[in-house]
N, C-alpha and C positions, 0 to 999 in steps of 0.2 A: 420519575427521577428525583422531583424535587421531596418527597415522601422518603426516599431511600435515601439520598441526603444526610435531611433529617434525621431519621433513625440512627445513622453511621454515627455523627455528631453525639447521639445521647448515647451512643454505646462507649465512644471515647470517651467521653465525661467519666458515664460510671466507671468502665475500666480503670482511670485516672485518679477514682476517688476513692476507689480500692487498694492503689496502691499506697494513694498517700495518708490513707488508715493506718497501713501495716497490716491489712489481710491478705496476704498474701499467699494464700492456699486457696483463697477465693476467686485471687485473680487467676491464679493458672487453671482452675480448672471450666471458668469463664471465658476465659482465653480461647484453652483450648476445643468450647465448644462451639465455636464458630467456625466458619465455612472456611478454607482454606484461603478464598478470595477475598473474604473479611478479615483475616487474620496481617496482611497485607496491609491495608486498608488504614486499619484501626490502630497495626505498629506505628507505621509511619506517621500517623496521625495524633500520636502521642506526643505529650511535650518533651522536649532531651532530656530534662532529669530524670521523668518519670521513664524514659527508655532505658537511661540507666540503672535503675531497677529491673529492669523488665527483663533485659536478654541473662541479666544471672537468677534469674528464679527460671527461666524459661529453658528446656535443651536444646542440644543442639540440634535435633530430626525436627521440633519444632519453627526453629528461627529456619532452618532451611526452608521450610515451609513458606515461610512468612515470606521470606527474599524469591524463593520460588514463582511466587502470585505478585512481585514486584516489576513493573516496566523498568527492562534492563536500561534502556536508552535515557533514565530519567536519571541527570545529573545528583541529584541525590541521593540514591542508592552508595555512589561513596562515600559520602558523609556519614551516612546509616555505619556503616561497614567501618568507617575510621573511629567511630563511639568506644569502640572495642578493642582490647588488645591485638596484637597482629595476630595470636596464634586463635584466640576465642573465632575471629571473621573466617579463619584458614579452617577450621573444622565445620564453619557452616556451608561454607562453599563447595567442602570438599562433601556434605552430605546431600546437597541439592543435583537436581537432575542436570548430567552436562553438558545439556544443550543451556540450559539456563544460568550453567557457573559458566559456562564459554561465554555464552552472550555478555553477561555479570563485569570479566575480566576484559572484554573487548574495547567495555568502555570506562576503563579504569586508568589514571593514571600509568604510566611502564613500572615507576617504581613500586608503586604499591601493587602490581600484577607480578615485576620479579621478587617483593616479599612474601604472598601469599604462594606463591609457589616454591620458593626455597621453604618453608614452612611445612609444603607435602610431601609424602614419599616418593623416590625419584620415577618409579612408574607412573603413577598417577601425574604427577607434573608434567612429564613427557609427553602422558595419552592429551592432556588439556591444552599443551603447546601445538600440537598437532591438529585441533581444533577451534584455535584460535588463531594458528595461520591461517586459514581456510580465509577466500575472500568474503567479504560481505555480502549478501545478496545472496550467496549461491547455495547448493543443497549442504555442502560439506559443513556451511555455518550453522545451520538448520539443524541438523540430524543428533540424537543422542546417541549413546554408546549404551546405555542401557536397554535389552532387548533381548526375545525368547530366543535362545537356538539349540536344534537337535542334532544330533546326525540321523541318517536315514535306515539304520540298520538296527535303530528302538522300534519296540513293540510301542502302542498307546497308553498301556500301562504304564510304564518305565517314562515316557515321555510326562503324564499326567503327574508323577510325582514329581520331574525336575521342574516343572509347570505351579506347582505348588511353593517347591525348594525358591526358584528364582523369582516368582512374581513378587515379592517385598522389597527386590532392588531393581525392574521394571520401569520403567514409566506409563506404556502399555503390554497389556497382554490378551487384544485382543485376535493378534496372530501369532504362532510360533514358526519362526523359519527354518528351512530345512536346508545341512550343510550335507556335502559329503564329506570325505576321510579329507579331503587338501583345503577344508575349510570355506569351497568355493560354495554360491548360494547353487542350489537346485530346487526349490519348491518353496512352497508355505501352505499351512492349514490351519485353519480358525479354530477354536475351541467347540465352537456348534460340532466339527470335523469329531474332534475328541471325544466329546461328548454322545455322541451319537454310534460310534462303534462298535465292536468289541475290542475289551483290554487283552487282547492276544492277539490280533491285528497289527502287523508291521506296516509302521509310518510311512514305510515308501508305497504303499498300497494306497493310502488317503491320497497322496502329496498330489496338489494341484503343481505341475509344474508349469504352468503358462504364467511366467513372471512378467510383472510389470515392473522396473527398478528405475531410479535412476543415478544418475552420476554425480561424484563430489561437485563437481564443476558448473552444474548446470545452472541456470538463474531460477530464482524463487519464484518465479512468475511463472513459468514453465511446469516447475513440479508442483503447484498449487492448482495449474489448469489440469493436470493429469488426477491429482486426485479427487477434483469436482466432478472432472470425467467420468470417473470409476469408480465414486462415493466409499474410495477407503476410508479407514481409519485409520491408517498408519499406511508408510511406503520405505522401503530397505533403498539405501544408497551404497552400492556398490563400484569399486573401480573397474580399470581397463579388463580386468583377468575378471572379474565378477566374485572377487572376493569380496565379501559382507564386511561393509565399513561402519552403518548404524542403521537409523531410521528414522524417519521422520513423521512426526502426530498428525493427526488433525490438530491440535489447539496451534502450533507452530503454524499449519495453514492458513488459519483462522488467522491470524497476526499479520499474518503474510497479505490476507486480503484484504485486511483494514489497511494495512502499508501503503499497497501499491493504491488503494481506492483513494487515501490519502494525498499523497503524489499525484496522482494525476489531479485531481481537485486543486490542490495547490498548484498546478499548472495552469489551470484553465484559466484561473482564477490570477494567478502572477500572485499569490502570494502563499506564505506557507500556513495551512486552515489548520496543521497540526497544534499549536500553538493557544488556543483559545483561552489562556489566563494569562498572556502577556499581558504587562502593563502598558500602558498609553506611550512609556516614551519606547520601548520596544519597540512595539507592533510599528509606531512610527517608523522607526529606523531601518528596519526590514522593507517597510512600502517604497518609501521616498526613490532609493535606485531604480526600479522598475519605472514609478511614475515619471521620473526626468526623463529616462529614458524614453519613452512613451510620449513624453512630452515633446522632444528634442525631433522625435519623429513627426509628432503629430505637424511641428512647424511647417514642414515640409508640403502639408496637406494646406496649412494655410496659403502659406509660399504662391504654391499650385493654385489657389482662390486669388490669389492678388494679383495672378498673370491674366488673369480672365475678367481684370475689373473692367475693361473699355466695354466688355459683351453684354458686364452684368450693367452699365448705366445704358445701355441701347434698350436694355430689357428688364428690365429694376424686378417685374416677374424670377425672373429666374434664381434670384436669393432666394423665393419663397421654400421651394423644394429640395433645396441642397443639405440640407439634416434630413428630409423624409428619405433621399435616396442613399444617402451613406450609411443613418440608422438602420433602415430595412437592408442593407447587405452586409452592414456588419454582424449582424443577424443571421444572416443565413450562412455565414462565414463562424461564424462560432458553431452553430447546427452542426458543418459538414467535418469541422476539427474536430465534437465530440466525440463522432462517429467513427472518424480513421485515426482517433486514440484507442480508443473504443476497441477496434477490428486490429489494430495492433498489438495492445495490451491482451486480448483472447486467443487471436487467431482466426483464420477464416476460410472456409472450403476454396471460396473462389479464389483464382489468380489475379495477380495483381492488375495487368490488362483491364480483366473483366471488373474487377472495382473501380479501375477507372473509370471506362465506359458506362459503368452504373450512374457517376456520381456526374458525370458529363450530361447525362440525360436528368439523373434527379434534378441537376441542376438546368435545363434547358425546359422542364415543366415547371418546377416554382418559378423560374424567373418569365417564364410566358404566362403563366396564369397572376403572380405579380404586375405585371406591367399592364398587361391586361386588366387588372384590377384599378388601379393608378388612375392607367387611360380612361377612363369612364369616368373616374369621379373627377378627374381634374376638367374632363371636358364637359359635363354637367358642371361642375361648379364656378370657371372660368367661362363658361360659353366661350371655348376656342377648341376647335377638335384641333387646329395645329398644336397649340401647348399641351394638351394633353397627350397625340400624339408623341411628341419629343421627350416628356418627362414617363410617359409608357416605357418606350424602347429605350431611354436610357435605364431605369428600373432595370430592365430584365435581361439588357446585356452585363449591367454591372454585380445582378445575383449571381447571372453565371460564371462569370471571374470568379467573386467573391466566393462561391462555395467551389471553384474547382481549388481556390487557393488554400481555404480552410483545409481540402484535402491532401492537397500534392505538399503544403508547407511540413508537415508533420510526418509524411512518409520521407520524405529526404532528408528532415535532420536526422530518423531513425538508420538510413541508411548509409548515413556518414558514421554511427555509432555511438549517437548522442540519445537521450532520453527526449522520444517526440513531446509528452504533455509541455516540455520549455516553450513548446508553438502555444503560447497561452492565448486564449482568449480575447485577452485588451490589445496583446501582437497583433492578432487578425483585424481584429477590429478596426483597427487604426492602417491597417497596410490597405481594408477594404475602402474606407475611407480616400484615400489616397489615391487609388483606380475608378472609384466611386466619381468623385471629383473630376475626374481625368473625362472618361468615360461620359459624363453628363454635360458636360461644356461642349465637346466635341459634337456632340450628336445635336446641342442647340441653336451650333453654328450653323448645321444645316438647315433649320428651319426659323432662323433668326428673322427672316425678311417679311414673317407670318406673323409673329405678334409682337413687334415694335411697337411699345407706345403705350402697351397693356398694363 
């Protein structure tokens, strides 16, 4: 990474040093010999004047390009886009693929989204409002509008040229869909399909109709798992009638699974890992509410240790152990949360019962074989099998809490309709602690009359 870096940096230079020669037949065709994801990279990476140069020696298929291979979500993409005339940005947009001018405009200012679109023709502004209602998250935002389709009463001849004719306004074309006469979807075939026929072969002879589609509506998370499932490269989103509304790539998916991996991580985590070149006083300002918060809770855990101080001077022992057993269940509480984000975020043959019952029992062997563990070394090491028993069986009922909690906490905020990874990590943590606590005092009360004194 840090090699590629590198390179990026000396490519920007030199591009930069071209421009400010005045070679500028060197730059564009330097330019344009870079990777599409370099070209990205290297724009944006350019200093503003030298941009200023750059987008008028450069066309407009190219800058689309460029904006193309740009992370929409990244606040400077408008900046980029305001360098320019309204009408210069309104023809790059309008040449970029429009899942990626949708995305582009979604997180654009209103007014500068209602200038670039009074700028287009009024079809095209219409098809791009239409997909920039589309909710966040769901297929209808995802999917482009560029894509193969035939009707089903072409031969493969006749198919392979319109196959030819449309693939330069594409995004992919490694399936062509198949309509009938009312435009509704009935099949798809790959080009392998085409390729392998004969050119006098009628399409509805190939057509795989066993569709797999999904809907505007559905969540990316969903249509991501579908197409891991089924190792497409692309998937048609269709509405209620099964009319063909676009399609969705792979590289869209790919995004998709960085997103949610991201999410959930910054869940687990309470904070947002998206982020890794904030500055110190950011990244601060983001932590601090979680941490108070966490904080404010955590008191309560003290609170809870302060009720129990007459047990802990009877038995001045029993401070020893109150980190070992809160650490080791907050532990096993974060464990059982990654796992039913996990099984949330995928999905899972079993029912939910039987995930229970799973995690009742995983959790009923770590915390026996834990406590079990405990018991022996504390009772070797204190020479007291009563303190060792008590700090045993509190261990192992308190992992059991603790991991049923890591699991039931995340499944019910899902099922209030909230995003479970908010069950972060340092949440459980701190709530295991708190039953940890609870849970260990209680159980030393029972065998308090056994090591007084210790």
């Amino acid at each position: 990474m840090e090699e590629t870096a590198e390179q990026l940096q000396k490519t920007i230079a030199h591009l930069a040093d071209l421009l400010h020669s005045g070679q500028d037949e060197d730059f564009v065709v330097s330019f344009k010999a870079l990777h599409d994801f370099e070209m990205g990279q290297v724009y944006s990476g350019l200093p503003e004047q030298m941009r200023a140069v750059a987008w008028r020696l450069l066309d407009d298929e190219t800058l689309a390009d460029v904006f193309d291979n740009l992370d929409a979500d990244d606040d400077d993409i408008g900046e980029l886009l305001q360098e320019m005339p309204p009408q210069k940005a309104t023809e790059i947009l309008r040449n970029m693929y429009a899942d990626n001018e949708a995305d582009v405009l979604q997180n654009l200012p209103s007014r500068l989204v209602a200038t670039y679109l009074s700028l287009m023709p009024k079809a095209e502004a219409d098809e791009m409002r239409k997909l920039i209602d589309y909710d966040d998250q769901t297929a209808g935002s995802l999917m482009s509008t560029e894509y193969l389709a035939v009707t089903e009463d072409l031969r493969v001849v006749e198919v392979m040229r319109l196959v030819k004719h449309q693939a330069a306004e594409a995004e992919a074309i490694s399936y062509v869909y198949v309509l009938d006469n009312q435009k509704h979807l009935v099949g798809v075939i790959s080009l392998r399909d085409l390729l392998t026929h004969p050119d006098d072969m009628l399409v509805s002879d190939i057509t795989n109709d066993r569709i797999i589609s999904v809907k505007a509506g559905d969540d990316q998370q969903d249509v991501a798992q579908i197409v891991a499932d089924y190792n497409f490269l692309s998937i048609p989103v269709t509405d209620d009638n099964d009319l063909l509304l676009g399609v969705i790539t792979v590289d869209d998916i790919v995004d998709v699974i960085d997103e949610e991996a991201v999410e959930d991580y910054s869940g687990l985590a309470a904070v947002n890992v998206s982020q890794t070149d904030d500055t110190p006083w950011h990244s601060a300002i983001k932590r601090i509410p979680w941490l108070i918060a966490l904080l404010l809770l955590g008191m309560s855990t003290a609170t809870l240790i302060s009720s129990f101080d007459g047990l802990v001077k009877k038995a001045s022992i029993l401070a020893v152990f109150i980190s070992l057993i809160t650490g080791t269940a907050g532990n096993a509480g974060t464990q059982a949360l990654a796992l039913a984000v996990r099984r949330l975020a995928v999905g899972t043959d079993n029912t939910a019962w039987k995930n229970f019952w799973s995690e009742v029992l995983a959790g009923l062997l770590v915390g026996t074989a834990t406590g079990a563990s405990v018991f022996a070394i504390v009772t070797i090491w204190k020479h007291n099998f009563e303190l060792g028993l008590a700090v045993g069986i509190a261990m192992a009922i308190a992992i059991m809490v603790a991991n049923l909690a890591g699991y039931l906490v995340p499944v019910l905020i899902d099922k209030l309709g909230f995003d479970p990874a908010v069950a972060s990590g340092p949440f459980i943590t701190t709530l295991s602690d708190l039953t940890s606590v609870l849970i260990y005092f209680n159980v030393a009360q029972l065998f308090i009359s056994h090591f007084i004194g210790n």
